[in-house]
C-alpha positions as CSV (number, residue, x, y, z in Angstrom):
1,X,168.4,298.1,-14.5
2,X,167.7,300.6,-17.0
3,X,163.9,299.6,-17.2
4,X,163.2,299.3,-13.4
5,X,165.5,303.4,-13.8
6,X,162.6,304.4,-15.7
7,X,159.5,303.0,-13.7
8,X,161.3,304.3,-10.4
9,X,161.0,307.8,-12.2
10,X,157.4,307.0,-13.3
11,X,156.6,306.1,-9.6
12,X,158.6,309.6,-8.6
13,X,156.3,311.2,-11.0
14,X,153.0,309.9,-9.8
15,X,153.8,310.3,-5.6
16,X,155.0,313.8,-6.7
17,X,151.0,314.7,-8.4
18,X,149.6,313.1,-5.3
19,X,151.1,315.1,-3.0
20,X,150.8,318.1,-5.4
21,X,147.2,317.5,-5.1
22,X,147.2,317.5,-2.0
23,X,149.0,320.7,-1.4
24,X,146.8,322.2,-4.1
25,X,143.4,321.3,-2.6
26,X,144.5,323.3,0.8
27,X,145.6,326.0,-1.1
28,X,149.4,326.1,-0.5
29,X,151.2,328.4,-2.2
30,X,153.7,327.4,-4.6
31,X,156.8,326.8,-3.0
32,X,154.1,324.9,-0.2
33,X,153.3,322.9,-3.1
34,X,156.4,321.9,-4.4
35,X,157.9,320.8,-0.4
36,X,154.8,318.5,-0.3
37,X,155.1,316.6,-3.8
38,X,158.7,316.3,-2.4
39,X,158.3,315.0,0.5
40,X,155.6,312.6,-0.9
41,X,157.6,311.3,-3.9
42,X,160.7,311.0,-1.8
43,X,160.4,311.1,1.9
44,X,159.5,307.2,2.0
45,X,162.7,306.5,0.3
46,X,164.6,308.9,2.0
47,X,163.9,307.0,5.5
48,X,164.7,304.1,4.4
49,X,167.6,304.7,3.8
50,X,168.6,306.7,6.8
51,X,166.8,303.2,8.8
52,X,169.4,301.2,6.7
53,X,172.5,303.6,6.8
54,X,172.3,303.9,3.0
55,X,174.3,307.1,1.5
56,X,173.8,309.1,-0.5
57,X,170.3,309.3,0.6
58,X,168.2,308.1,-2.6
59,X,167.5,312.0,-3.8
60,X,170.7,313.2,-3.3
61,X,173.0,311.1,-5.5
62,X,170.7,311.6,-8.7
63,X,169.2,314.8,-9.3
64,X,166.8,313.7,-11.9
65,X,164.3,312.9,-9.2
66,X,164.3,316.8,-8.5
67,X,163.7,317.6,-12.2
68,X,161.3,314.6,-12.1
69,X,159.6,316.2,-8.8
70,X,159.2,319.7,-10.7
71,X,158.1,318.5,-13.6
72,X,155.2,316.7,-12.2
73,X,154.2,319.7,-10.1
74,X,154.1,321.9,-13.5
75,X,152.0,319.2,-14.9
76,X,149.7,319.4,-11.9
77,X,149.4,323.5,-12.2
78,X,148.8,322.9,-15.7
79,X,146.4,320.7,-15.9
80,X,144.6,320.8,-12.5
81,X,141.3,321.9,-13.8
82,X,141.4,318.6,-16.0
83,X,142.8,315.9,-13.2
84,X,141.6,317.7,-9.9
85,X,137.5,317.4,-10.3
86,X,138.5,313.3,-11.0
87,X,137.4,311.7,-7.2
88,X,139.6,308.7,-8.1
89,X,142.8,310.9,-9.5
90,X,144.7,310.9,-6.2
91,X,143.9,307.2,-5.5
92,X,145.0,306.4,-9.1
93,X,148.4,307.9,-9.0
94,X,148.8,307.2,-5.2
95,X,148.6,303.3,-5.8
96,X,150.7,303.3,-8.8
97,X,153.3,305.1,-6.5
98,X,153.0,302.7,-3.6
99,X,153.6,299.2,-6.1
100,X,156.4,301.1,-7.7
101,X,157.9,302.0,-4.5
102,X,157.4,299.1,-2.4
103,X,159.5,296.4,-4.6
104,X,162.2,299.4,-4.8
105,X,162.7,298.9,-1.2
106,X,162.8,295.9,-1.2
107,X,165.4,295.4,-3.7
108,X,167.2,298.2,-1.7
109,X,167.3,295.9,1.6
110,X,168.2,292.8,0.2
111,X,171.2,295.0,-1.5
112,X,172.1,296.3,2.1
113,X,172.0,291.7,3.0
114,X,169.0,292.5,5.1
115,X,167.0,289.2,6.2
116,X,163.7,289.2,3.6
117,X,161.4,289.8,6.1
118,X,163.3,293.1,7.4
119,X,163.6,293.8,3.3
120,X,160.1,293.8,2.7
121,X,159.3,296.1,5.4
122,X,161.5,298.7,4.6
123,X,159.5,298.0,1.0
124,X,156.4,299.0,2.9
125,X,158.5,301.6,5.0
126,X,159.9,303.9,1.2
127,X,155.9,303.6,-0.3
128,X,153.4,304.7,2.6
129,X,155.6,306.7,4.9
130,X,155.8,310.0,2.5
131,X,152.5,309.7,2.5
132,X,152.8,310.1,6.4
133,X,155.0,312.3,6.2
134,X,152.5,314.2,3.9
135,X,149.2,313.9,5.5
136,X,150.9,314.9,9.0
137,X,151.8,318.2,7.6
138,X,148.6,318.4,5.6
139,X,146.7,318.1,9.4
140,X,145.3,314.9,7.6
141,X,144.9,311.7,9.6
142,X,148.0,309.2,7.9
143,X,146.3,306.7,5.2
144,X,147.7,303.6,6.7
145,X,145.3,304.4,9.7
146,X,142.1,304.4,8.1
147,X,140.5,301.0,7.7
148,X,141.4,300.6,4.2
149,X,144.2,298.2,3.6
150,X,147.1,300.1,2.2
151,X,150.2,298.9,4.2
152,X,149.5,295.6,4.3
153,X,149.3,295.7,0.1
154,X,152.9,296.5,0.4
155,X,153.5,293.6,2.3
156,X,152.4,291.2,0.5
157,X,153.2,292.3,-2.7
158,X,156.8,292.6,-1.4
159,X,156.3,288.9,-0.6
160,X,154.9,288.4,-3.9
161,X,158.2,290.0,-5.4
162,X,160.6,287.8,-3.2
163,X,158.5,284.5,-4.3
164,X,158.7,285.7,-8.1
165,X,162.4,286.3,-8.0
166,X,163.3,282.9,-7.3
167,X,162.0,281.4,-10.6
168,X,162.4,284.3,-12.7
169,X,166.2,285.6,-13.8
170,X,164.9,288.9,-15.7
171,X,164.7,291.5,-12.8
172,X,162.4,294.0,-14.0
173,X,159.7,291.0,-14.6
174,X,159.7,289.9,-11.1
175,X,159.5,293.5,-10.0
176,X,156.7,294.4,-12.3
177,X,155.0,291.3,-11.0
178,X,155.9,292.2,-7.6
179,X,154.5,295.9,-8.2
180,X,151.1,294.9,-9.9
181,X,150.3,292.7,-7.0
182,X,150.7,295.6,-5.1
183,X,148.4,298.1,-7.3
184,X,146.0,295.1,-7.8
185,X,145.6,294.3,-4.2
186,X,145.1,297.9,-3.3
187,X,142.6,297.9,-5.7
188,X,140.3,295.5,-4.8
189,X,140.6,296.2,-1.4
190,X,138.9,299.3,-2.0
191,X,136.5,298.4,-4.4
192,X,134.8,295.4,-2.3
193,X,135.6,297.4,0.6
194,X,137.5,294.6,2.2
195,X,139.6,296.3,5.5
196,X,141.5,294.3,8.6
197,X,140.3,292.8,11.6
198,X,139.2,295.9,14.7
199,X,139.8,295.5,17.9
200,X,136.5,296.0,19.4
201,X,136.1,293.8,22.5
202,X,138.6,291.7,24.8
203,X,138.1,288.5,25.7
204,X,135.8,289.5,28.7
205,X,133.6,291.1,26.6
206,X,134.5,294.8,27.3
207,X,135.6,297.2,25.0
């Protein structure tokens, strides 16, 4: 447990630059700045576990995901000249945050004897909706809306998790497996530009 602890924080950390990034390219001041890496690195989890009845909600019974939170947005005031001008920065730390978080929920419904199915959801659920939550008060249009395939990398690397778990005892190795199928499916999504099905026409032949 220690070791999936750690890369829970390390997920924290990343969502937190994201959304610090964010904040930082519209020019919010810094308490602006620090509400947006917050609600980015733990809004996700946060309604999870209000969905699932789960107290105390994930930020409030362990305040190291505060420290972790500031931390990451004095690393982002710091060095923002160096990791700012980088066009795939965001995306970088935005991924890593959405394998890390998706197999924590996961785990977190199958705690609360959720079927799997309703698990992995709420998997999807704690890693793209404080990004939501963060694009709606950025007056951004939500991620999981564009074409790209973002929530549906959750999904099946949450069913990539479940699968793993069932023939291997050491925890944090299915969820590392569980989490770079995530980040890896993200990944080439985006670089081969691969997106889901539109709904262009009915069956008529009408839009």
């Amino acid at each position: 447990m220690k070791v999936i602890y750690i890369i829970d924080l390390i997920g924290t950390f990343a969502f937190a630059i994201s959304g610090a990034l964010v904040a930082s390219k519209k020019e919010f001041d810094l308490f602006g700045v620090i509400i947006i890496a917050f609600i980015t690195a733990v809004g996700g989890g946060m309604l999870r576990d209000i969905l699932i009845d789960a107290h105390p909600i994930n930020w409030m019974g362990d305040l190291n995901y505060i420290w972790v939170i500031l931390i990451a947005v004095l690393f982002t005031f710091l060095f923002k000249s160096k990791i700012a001008p980088l066009s795939k920065t965001l995306f970088l730390f935005d991924t890593i945050g959405i394998g890390v978080f998706t197999i924590l929920g996961v785990q977190k419904g199958l705690s609360f004897n959720l079927h799997p199915f309703v698990a992995i959801v709420m998997g999807m659920v704690s890693a793209v909706f404080g990004g939501v939550i963060r694009d709606v008060l950025t007056n951004q249009v939500p991620l999981i809306f564009h074409k790209e395939i973002y929530a549906s990398a959750c999904l099946l690397g949450g069913v990539v998790y479940l699968i793993s778990s069932h023939f291997i005892e050491m925890e944090y190795v299915s969820f590392i497996i569980g989490a770079f199928a995530v980040i890896t499916i993200r990944l080439i999504a985006v670089k081969y530009q691969l997106e889901l099905p539109k709904i262009k026409e009915d069956i008529f032949g009408k839009k």
